[in-house]
C-alpha positions as CSV (number, residue, x, y, z in Angstrom):
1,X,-20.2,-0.2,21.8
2,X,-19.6,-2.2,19.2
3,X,-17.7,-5.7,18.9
4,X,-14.2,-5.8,17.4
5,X,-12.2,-8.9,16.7
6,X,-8.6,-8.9,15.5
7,X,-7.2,-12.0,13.7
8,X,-5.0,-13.7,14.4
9,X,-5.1,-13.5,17.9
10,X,-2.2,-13.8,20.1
11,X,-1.4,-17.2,21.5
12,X,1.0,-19.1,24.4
13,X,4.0,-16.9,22.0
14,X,3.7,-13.4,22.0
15,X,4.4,-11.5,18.5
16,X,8.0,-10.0,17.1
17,X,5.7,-7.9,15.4
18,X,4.2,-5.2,17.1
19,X,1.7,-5.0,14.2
20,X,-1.6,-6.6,15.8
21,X,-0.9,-4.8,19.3
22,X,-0.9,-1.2,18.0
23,X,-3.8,-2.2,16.0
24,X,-5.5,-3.1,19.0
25,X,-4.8,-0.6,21.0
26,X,-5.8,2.0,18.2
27,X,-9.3,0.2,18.2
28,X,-9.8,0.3,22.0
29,X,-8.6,3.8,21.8
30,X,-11.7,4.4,18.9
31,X,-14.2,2.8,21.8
32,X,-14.5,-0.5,20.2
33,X,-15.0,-3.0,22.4
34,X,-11.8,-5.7,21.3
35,X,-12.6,-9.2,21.8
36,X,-9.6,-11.7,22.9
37,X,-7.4,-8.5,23.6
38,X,-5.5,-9.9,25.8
39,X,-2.7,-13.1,25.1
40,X,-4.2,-16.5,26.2
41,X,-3.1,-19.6,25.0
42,X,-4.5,-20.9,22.4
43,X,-4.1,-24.5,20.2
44,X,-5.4,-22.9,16.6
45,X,-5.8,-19.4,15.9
46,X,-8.7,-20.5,13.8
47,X,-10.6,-21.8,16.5
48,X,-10.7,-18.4,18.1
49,X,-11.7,-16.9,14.8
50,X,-14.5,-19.5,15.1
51,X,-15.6,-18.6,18.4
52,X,-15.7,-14.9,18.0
53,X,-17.1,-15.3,14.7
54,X,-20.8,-15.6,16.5
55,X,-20.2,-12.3,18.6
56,X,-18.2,-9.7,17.2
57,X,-19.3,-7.2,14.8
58,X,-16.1,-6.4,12.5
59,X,-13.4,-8.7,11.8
60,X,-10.1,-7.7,11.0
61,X,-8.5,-10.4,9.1
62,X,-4.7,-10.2,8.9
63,X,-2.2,-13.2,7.3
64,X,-5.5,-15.5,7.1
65,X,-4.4,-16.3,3.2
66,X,-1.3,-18.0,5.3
67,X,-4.0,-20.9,6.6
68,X,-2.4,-23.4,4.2
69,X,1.3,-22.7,5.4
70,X,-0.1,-23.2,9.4
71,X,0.3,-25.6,11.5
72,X,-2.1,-28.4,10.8
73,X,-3.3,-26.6,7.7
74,X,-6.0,-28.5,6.5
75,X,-7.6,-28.1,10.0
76,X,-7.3,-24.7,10.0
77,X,-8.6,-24.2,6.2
78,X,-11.7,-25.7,7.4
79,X,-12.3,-24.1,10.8
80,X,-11.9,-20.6,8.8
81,X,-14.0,-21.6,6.1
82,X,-16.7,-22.0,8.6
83,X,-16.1,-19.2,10.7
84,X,-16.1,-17.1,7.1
85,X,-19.5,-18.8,6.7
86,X,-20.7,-17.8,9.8
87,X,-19.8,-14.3,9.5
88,X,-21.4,-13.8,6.4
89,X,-24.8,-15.3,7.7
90,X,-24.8,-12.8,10.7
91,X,-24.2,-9.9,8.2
92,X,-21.3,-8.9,10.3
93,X,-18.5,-6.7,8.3
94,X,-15.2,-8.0,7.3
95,X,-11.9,-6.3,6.6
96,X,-9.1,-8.0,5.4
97,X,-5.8,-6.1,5.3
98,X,-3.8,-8.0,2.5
99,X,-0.2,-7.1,3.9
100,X,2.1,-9.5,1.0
101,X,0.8,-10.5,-2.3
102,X,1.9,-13.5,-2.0
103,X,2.3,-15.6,1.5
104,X,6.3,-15.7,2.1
105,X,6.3,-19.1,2.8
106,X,4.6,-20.2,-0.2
107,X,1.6,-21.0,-2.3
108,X,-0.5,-24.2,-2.5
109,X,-4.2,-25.1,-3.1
110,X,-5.3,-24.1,0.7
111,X,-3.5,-20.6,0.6
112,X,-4.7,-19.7,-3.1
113,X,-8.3,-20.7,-2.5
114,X,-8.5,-18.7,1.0
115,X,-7.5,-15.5,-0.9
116,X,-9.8,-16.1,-3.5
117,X,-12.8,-16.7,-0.4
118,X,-11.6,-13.6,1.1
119,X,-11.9,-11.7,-1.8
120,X,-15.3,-12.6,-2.6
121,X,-16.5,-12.4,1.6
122,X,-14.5,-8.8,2.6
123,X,-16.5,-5.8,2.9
124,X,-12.9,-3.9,2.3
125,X,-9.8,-4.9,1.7
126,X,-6.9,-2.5,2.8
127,X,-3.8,-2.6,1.4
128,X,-0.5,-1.0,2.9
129,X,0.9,-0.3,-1.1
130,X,-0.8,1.2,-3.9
131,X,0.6,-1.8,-5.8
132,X,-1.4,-3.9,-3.9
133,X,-4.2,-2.3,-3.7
134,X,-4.2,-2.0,-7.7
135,X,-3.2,-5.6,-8.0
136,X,-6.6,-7.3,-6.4
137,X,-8.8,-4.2,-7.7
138,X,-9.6,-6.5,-10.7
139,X,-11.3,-9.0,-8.4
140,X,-13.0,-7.1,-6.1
141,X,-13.5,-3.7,-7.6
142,X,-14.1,-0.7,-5.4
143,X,-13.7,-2.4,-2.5
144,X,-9.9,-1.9,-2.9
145,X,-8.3,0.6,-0.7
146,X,-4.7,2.1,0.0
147,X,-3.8,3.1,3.2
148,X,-0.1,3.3,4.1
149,X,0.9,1.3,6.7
150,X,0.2,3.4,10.2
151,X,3.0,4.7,12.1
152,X,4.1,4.1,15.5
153,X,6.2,6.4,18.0
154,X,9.4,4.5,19.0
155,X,9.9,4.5,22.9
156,X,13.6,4.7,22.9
157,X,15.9,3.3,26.7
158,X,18.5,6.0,27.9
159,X,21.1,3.2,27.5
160,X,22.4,1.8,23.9
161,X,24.9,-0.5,23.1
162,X,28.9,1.1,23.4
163,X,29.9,-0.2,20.1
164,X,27.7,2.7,18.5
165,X,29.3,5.5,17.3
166,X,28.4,8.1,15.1
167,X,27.9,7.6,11.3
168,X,30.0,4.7,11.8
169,X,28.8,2.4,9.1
170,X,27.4,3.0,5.4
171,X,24.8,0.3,5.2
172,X,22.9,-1.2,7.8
173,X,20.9,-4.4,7.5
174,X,18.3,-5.1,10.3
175,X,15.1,-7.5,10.7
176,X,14.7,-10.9,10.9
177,X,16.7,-12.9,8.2
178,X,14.7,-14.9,5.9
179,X,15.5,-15.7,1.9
180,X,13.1,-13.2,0.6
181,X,14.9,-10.2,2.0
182,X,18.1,-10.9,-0.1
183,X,20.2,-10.8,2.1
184,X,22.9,-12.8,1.3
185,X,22.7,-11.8,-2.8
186,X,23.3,-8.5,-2.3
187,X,26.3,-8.7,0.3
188,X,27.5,-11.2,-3.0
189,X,27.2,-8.5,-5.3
190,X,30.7,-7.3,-6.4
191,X,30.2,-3.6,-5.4
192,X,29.8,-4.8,-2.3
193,X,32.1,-7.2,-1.9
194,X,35.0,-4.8,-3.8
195,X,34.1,-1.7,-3.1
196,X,34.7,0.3,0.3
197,X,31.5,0.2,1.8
198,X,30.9,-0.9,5.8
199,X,28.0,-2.9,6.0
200,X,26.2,-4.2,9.3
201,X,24.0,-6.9,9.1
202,X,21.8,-7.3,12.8
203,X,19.0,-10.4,12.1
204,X,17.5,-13.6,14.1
205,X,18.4,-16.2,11.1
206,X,16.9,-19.4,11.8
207,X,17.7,-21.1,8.6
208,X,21.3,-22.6,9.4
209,X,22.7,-23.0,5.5
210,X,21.2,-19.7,5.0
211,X,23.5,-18.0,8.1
212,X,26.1,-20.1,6.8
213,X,25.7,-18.5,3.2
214,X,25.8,-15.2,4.5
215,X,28.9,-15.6,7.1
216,X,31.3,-16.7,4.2
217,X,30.6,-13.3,2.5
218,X,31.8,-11.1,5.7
219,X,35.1,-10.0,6.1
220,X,36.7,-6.5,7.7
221,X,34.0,-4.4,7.0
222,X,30.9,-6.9,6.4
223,X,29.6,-8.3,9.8
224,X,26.7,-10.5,10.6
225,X,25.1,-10.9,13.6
226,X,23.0,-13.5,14.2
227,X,20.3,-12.3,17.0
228,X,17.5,-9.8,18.0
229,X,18.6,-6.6,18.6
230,X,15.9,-3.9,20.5
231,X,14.7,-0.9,19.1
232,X,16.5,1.0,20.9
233,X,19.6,-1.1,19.5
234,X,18.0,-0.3,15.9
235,X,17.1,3.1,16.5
236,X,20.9,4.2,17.4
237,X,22.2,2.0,14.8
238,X,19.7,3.8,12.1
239,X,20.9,6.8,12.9
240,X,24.5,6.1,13.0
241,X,24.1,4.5,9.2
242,X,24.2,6.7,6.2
243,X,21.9,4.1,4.4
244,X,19.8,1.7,5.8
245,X,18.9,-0.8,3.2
246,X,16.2,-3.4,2.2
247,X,17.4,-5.3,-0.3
248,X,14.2,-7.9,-1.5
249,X,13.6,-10.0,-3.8
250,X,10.9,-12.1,-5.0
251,X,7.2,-11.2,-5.9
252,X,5.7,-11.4,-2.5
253,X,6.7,-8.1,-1.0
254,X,4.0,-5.5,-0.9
255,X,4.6,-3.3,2.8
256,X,7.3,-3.4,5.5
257,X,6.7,-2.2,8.7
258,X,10.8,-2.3,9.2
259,X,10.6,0.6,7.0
260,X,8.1,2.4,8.8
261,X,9.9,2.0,11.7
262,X,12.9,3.2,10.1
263,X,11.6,6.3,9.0
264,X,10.2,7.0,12.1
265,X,13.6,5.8,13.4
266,X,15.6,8.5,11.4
267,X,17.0,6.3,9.3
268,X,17.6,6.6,5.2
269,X,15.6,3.3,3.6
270,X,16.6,2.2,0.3
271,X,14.6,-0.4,-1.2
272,X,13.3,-2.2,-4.3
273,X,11.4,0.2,-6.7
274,X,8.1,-2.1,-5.8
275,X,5.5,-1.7,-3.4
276,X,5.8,0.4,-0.6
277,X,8.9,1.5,-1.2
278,X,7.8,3.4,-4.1
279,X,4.7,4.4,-2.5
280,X,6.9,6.1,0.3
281,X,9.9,7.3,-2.2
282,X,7.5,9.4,-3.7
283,X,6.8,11.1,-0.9
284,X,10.3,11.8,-0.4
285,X,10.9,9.6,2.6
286,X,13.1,6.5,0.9
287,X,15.1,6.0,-2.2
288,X,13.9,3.3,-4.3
289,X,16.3,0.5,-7.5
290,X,15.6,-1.0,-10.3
291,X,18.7,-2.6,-10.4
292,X,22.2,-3.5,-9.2
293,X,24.2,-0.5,-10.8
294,X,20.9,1.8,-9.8
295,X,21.4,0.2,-5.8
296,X,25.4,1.1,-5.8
297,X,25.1,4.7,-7.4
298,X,22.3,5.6,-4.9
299,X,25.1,4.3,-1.8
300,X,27.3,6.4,-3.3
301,X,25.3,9.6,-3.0
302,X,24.2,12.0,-0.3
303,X,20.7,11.5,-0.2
304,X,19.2,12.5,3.3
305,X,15.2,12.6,4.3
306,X,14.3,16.0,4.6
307,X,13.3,17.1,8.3
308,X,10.3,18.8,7.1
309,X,9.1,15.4,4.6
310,X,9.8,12.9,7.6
311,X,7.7,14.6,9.8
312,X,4.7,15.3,7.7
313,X,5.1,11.4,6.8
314,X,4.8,11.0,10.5
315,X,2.2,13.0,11.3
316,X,-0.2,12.1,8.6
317,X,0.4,8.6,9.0
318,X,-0.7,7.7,12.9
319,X,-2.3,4.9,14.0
320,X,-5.4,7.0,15.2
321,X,-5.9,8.4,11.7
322,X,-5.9,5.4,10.0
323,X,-8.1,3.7,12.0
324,X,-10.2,6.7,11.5
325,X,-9.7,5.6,8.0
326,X,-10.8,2.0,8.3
327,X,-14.1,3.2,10.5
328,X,-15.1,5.7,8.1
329,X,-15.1,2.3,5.5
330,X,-16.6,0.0,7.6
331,X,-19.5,2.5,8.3
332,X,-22.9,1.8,6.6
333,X,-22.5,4.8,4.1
334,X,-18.3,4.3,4.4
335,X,-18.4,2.2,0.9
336,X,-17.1,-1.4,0.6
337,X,-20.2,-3.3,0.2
338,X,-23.8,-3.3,1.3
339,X,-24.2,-5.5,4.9
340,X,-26.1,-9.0,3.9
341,X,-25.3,-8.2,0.2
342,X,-25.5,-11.4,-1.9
343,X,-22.1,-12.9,-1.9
């Protein structure tokens, strides 16, 4: 059985994002033996990545571009450098899954010089958007893969909250609240603030001018509520929304697994015409803008996901086939790059 390792590895905080746990469990599922599967606590994720970096087999790298944003970054930047180095000299494999072109908070010497390392060291690199996965192709060639970000069953409670009702708002907001996801500019934007819509806003916001921002632009029908709701909060609320929007800005974006979830959530997405968004708009499971005026004709509309195009999505996007996917990659004949190939 071979050795897995999954970076990073969870520490004395367990993870909002469900991400690295379905990962996991998809691997375990695939007989790999996963290494540091379970949550200890842990001073430096690097330092795990260092001492599994002389026993596993494959590495799955996720956020490691982020080293220079961590705590005690320079610390970090070294202790992966060196557990990179080892890697390479054991002729173990190496897949990075590059989830955001850029890291959200920020660039700087440490985080543009670990993407170019882990461009030159990964076997494959797996990206969750064809944009992506085009994007870094120049660097590192066929190595470059698209593979839309898995999808996860959403265990729902009996119980939801007795504020839903049904089809009870036209744009619903949901995920944590952080200046990339626009927030605040689009509940600005005149059609909004004008026009009839409902909007609900449901977010952990942890910047306090930011909450601020957005809590001067709510009124009768604009609310914002400052927490973590459950999925099976979300998953009502999706369904009781005509749209469920995504409204981001900036460069960084690439995938969302909010908008997985909302799919699988029965929800309508609406998001930039970038990324994943597109990737899944053409597939006729969210509606993608270019603009403003393109963002308030498509809330305006009657645009539903087909049954029929949501469950296909569903079905050919499950965790076991894509790590059916990434095992069929990492294999000796699977492509990527030649084990012990000069570097």
């Amino acid at each position: 059985m071979q050795k897995a390792y999954f970076f990073p590895s969870e520490g004395r905080t367990p993870f909002g994002n469900p991400y690295p746990k379905n990962f996991k469990r998809a691997l375990e599922a695939a007989h790999y033996d996963v290494l540091y599967s379970r949550r200890w606590p842990t001073v430096l994720g690097t330092l795990s990545l260092l001492w599994y970096a002389f026993s596993a087999d494959v590495f799955f790298l996720n956020w490691l571009e982020n080293v220079g944003v961590m705590h005690l970054p320079l610390v970090q930047f070294l202790l992966a450098r060196v557990a990179l180095a080892v890697i390479r000299l054991r002729r173990k494999r190496i897949v990075w899954i590059q989830h955001n072109l850029t890291p959200h908070e920020g660039s700087n010497w440490m985080t543009r010089s670990m993407r170019r390392t882990l461009c030159r060291v990964a076997d494959v690199v797996v990206s969750h958007s064809r944009e992506a996965a085009d994007a870094i192709r120049a660097e590192v060639g066929g190595r470059s893969v698209y593979l839309c970000h898995p999808v996860a069953p959403v265990p729902l409670a009996a119980t939801v909250p007795s504020d839903i009702n049904e089809t009870d708002t036209d744009v619903f907001i949901w995920g944590k609240v952080l200046p990339y996801k626009g927030v605040a500019e689009f509940l600005a934007n005149d059609f909004v603030q004008r026009g009839s819509l409902t909007v609900n806003v449901i977010g952990r916001c942890d910047d306090p001018a930011l909450a601020q921002r957005i809590e001067s632009l709510c009124n009768e029908r604009i609310t914002f509520k400052n927490r973590v709701a459950t999925f099976d909060e979300i998953a009502e609320r999706c369904r009781s929304s005509r749209w469920v929007v995504f409204p981001y800005i900036g460069e960084c974006v690439s995938s969302s697994g909010a908008l997985i979830d909302t799919v699988v959530m029965g929800g309508n997405p609406v998001g930039p015409d970038r990324g994943a968004f597109r990737d899944l708009a053409d597939l006729g499971v969210c509606r993608t803008y270019r603009n403003d005026e393109e963002l308030a004709a498509i809330l305006q509309s009657d645009w539903r996901i087909d049954d029929d195009a949501r469950r296909k999505f569903i079905d050919e996007n499950s965790w076991p086939m894509f790590i059916e996917r990434i095992l069929e990659l990492t294999s000796p004949m699977g492509g990527g790059r030649t084990i012990g190939q000069k570097i």
